[in-house]
C-alpha positions as CSV (number, residue, x, y, z in Angstrom):
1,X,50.4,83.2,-67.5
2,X,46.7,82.4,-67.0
3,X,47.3,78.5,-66.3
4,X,50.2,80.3,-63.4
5,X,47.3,82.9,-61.9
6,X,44.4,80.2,-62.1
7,X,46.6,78.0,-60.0
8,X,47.3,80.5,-57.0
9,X,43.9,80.3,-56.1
10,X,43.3,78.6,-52.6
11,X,41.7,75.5,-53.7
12,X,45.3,74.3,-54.7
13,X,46.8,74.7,-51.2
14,X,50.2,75.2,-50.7
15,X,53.4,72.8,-50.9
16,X,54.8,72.0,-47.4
17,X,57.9,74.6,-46.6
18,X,60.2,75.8,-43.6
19,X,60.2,73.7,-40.9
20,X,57.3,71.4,-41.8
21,X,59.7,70.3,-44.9
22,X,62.8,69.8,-43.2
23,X,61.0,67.5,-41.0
24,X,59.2,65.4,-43.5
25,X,62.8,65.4,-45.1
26,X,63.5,62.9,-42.3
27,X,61.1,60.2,-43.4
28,X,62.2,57.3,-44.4
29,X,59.7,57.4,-47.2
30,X,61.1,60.5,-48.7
31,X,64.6,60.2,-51.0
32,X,65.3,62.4,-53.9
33,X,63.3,65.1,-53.2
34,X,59.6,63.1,-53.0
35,X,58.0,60.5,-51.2
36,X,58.5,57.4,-52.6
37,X,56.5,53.9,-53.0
38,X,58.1,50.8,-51.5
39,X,57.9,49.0,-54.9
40,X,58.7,50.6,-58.0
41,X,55.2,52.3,-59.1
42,X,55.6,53.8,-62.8
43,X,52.9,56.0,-63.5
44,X,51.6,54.1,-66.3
45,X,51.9,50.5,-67.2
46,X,54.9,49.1,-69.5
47,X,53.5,49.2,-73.1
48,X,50.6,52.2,-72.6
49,X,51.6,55.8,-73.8
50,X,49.6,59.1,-72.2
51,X,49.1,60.0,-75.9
52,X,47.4,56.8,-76.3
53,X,45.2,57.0,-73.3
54,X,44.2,60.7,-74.3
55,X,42.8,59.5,-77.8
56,X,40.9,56.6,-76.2
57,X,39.4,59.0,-73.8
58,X,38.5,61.7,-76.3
59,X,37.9,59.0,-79.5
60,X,36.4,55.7,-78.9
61,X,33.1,54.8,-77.6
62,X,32.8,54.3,-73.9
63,X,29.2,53.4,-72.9
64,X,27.7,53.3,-69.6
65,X,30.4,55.4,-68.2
66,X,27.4,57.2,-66.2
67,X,24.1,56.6,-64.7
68,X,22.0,58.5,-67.7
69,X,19.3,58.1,-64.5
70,X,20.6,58.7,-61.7
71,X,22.3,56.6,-58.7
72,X,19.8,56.0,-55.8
73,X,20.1,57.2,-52.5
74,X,18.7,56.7,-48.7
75,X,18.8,60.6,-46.8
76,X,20.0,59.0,-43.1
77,X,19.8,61.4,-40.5
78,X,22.9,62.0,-39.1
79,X,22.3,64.5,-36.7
80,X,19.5,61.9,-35.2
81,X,22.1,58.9,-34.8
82,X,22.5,57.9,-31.5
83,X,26.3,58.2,-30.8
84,X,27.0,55.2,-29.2
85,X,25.6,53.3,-32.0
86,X,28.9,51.8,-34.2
87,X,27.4,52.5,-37.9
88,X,28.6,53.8,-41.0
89,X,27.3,55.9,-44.1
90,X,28.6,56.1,-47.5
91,X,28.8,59.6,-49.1
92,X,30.4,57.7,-52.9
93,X,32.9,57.4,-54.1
94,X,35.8,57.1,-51.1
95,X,33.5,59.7,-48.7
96,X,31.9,58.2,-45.4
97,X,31.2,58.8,-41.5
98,X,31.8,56.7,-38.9
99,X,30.9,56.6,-34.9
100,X,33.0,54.0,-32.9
101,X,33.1,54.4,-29.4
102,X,31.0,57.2,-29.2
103,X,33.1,59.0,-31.7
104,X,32.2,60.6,-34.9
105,X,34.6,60.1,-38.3
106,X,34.5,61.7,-40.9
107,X,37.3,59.9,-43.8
108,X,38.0,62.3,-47.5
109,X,35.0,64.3,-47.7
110,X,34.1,65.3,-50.7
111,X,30.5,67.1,-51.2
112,X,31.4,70.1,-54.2
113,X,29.6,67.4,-56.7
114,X,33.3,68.0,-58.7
115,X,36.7,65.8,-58.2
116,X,39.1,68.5,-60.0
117,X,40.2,71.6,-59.7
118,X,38.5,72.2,-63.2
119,X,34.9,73.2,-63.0
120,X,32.5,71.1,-64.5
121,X,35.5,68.8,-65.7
122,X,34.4,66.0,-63.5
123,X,30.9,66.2,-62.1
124,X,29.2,64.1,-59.0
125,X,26.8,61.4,-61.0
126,X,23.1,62.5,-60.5
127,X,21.6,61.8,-57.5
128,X,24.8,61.0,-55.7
129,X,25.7,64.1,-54.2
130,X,22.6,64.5,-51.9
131,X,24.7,64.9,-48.5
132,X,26.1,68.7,-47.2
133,X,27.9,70.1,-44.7
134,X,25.2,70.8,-43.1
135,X,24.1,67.4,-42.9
136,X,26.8,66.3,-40.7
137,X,26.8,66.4,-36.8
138,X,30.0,68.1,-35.1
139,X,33.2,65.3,-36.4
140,X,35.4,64.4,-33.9
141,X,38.2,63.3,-36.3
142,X,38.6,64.2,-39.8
143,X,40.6,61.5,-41.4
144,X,42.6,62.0,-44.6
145,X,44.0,59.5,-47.0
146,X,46.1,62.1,-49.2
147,X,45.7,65.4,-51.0
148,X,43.9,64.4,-54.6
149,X,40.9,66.5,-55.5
150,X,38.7,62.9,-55.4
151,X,40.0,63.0,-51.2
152,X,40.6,66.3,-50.2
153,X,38.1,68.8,-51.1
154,X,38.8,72.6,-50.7
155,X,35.3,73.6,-50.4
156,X,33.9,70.6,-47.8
157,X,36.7,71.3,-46.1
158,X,36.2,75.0,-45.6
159,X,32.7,74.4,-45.1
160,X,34.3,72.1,-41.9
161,X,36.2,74.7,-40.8
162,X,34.2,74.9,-37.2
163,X,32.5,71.6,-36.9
164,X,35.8,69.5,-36.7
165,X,37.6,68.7,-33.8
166,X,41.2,67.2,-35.2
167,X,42.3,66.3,-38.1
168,X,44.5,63.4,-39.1
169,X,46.7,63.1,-42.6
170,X,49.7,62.0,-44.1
171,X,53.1,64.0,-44.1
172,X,53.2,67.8,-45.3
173,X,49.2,67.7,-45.9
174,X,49.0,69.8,-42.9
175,X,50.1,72.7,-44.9
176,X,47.5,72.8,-47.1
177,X,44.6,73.0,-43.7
178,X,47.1,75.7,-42.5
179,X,46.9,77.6,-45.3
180,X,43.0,77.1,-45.4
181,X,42.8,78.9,-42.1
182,X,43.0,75.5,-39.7
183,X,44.3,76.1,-36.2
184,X,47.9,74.3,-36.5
185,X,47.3,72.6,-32.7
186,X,44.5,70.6,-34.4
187,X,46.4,68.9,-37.0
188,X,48.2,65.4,-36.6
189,X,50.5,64.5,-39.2
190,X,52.2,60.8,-39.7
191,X,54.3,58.9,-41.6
192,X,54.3,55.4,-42.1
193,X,53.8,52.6,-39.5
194,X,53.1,54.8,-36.6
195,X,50.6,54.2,-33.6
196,X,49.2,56.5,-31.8
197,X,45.9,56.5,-28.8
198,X,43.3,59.0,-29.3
199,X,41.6,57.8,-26.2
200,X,41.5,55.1,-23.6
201,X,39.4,52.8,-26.4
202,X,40.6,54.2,-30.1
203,X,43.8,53.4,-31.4
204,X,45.5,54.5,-34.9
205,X,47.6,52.9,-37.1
206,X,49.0,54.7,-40.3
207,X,49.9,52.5,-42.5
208,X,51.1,52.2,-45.9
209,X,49.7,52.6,-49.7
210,X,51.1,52.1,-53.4
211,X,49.7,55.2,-54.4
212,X,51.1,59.1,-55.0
213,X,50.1,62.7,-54.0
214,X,50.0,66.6,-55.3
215,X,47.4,68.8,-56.2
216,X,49.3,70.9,-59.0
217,X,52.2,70.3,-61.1
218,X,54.4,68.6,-57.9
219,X,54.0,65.5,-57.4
220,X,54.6,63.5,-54.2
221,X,55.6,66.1,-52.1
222,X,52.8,65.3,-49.4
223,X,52.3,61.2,-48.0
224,X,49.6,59.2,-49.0
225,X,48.6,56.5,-46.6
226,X,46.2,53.7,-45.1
227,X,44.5,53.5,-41.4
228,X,44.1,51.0,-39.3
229,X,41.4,51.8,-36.6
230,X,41.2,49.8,-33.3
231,X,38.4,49.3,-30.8
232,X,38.1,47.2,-28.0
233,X,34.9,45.5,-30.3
234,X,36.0,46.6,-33.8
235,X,39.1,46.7,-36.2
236,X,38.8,48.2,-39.4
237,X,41.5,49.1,-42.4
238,X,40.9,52.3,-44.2
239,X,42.8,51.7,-47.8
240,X,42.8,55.3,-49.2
241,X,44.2,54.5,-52.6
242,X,46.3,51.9,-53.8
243,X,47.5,50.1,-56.3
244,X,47.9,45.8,-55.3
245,X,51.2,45.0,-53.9
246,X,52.7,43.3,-50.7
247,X,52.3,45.8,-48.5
248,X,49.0,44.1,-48.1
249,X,50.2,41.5,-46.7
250,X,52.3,43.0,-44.4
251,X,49.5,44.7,-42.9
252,X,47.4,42.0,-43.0
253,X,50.6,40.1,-40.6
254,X,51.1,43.0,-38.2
255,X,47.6,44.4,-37.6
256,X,45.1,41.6,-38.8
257,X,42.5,40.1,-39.1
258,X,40.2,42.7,-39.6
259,X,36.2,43.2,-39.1
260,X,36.3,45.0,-42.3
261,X,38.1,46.2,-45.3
262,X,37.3,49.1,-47.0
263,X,39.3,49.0,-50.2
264,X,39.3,51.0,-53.3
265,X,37.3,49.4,-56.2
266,X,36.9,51.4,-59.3
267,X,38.4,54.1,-61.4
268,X,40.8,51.5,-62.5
269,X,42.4,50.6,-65.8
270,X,45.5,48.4,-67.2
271,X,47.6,51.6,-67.8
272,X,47.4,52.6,-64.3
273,X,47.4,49.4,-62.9
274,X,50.2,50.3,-60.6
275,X,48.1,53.0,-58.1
276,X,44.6,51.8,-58.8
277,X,43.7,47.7,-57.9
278,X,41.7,46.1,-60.7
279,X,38.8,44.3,-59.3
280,X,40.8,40.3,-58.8
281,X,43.6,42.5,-56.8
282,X,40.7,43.9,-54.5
283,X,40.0,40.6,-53.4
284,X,43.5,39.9,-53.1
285,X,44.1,42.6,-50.7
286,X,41.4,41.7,-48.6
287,X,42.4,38.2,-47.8
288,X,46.2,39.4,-47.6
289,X,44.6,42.0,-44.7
290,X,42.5,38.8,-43.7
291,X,39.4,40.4,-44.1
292,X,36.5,38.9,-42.8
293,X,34.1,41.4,-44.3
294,X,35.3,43.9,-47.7
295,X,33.5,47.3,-48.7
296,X,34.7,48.1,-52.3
297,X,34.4,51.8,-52.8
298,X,35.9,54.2,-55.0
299,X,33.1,53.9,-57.2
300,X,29.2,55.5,-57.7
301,X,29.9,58.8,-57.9
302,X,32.5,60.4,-60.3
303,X,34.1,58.7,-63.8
304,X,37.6,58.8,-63.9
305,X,38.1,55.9,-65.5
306,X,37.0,54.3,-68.6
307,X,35.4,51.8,-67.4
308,X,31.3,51.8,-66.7
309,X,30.3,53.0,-64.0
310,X,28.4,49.8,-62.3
311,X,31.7,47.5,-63.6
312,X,33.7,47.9,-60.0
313,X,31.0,46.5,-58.5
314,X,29.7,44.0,-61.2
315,X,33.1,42.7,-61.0
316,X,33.9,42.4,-57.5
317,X,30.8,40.7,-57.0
318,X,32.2,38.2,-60.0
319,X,35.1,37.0,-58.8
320,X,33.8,37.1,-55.4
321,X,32.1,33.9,-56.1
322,X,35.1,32.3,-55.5
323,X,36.3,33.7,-52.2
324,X,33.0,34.0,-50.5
325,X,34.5,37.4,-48.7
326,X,31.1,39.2,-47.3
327,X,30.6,42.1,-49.8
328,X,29.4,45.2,-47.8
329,X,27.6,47.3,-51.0
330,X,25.1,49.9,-49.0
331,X,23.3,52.7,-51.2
332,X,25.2,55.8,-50.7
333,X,23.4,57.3,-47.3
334,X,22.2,53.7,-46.1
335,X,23.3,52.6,-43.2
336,X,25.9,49.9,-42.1
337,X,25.7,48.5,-38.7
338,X,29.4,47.6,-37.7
339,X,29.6,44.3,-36.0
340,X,26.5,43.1,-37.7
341,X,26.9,39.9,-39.4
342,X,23.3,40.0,-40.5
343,X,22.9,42.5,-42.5
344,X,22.2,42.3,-46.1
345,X,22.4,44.4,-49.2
346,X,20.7,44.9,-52.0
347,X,22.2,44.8,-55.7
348,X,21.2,48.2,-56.1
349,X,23.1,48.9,-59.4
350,X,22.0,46.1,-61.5
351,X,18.2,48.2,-62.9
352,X,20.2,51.7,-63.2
353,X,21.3,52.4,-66.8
């Protein structure tokens, strides 16, 4: 009874219904009740047991998991940006803000410094949670990936509630902005491979992921997804999350090559290998997308993995040795200048224990 009256509270949103569901019904992503993955995606890897995952977490030594001091930061002005200027800033983890075109973005927003429903269960790193609400300029389009606590935060968006103009997400995850109080006629919803103009210079594609949805005990009743976004000087493909898989590819053939890549890179693991890329499938997906620049996020914020916490990028820079991909790594807050092939960045999580 308490777990059933803890979960009614608003932060959990609300399951799509009425005539929102009998239209999602018609996807061609949605059989047997749920959205489904084009491959076969188990939930964990062949061989790995959820009993044995909850005794590593709460039994065996994980060091480094956190910064013990802190990840370092650069507090960019945003209301001071000039708009015509194409640049990006990273918030951690999968957070940032674009302009293209004169347009502000704002992609899974997540400023509570907490990526589950449980307080305190899984806090924002110290020194990584520096940006607010209040620090952002009027957003022209809120872009979301799908409804996980790491992507769609109740009390960012709430705090959005007047300073967004429309808001862009998967399949049913309109109800839960409805619910929140969000005016109906602002909310886009898309399946899979759909294009749509949101001006006479800004195009969106949705695209697919290998991933899964649900913010309570349901799962996959809401569509995750990717983004292409198109300029007349810039094309850039938001991953959301995703495990590695041909869909990659596929994207790569019908919308590529791209300016940049921003792909998920961290909170992995073997046992989950399926919806989360290990670091080698990052790169993977970048040069199936045919990349010609890759910003690996997912990471520097909140542990939700095993792993520690400066691995995703350790690695990516590893194997990257290889490929030769231009790694963009900014500081969260630091600026990226889209379409600038100059630009370097420090290796700003080498010195942070």
């Amino acid at each position: 009874m308490t777990v059933f009256l803890y979960m009614r509270q608003p932060k959990f949103g609300k399951k799509p219904s009425n005539e929102r569901l009998a239209a999602l019904k018609q996807s061609p992503q949605f059989s047997n009740g749920k959205f489904q993955n084009i491959s076969h995606t188990p939930t964990l890897t062949k061989g790995y047991s959820m009993r044995g995952i909850i005794y590593e977490q709460l039994f065996k030594p994980h060091p480094n998991k956190t910064p013990k001091n802190g990840i370092p930061s650069v507090q960019t002005d945003l209301h001071q940006l000039d708009p015509s200027e194409p640049v990006l800033v990273w918030f951690g983890h999968s957070s940032y803000y674009m302009q293209l075109e004169g347009k502000r973005f704002l992609i899974d927003p997540v400023f509570s410094g907490n990526a589950s429903p449980v307080p305190g269960s899984v806090k924002a790193f110290k020194g990584s949670n520096g940006y607010a609400v209040d620090d952002l300029p009027e957003i022209d389009y809120l872009l979301i990936s799908h409804d996980h606590y790491d992507h769609l935060d109740y009390e960012t968006i709430i705090g959005l509630k007047n300073k967004v103009g429309t808001i862009i997400c998967g399949l049913g995850v309109g109800s839960h902005f409805e619910y929140w109080g969000f005016n109906p006629q602002t909310i886009i919803e898309k399946d899979w491979n759909e294009t749509f103009q949101l001006n006479d210079t800004i195009a969106i594609s949705t695209t697919s992921a290998r991933h899964f949805s649900g913010r309570g005990f349901i799962r996959n009743n809401t569509l995750w997804l990717s983004y292409v976004i198109e300029t007349p000087s810039q094309k850039i493909f938001v991953g959301g999350d995703s495990g590695y898989d041909s869909h990659f590819a596929e994207i790569g053939k019908k919308h590529g090559p791209f300016d940049l890549a921003i792909l998920e890179n961290g909170q992995y693991n073997l046992a989950w290998e399926a919806i989360h890329m290990l670091p080698e499938q990052v790169l993977k997906a970048a040069l199936d997308l045919n990349a010609k620049k890759l910003f690996p996020v997912h990471s520097g914020k909140f542990a939700l993995a095993m792993h520690p916490w400066n691995e995703p990028l350790n690695k990516v820079t590893e194997y990257n040795a290889t490929h030769k991909i231009p790694l963009v790594t900014p500081m969260i807050g630091e600026k990226v200048l889209l379409g600038d092939d100059t630009q370097t960045f420090k290796i700003w999580w080498n010195d942070i224990n």
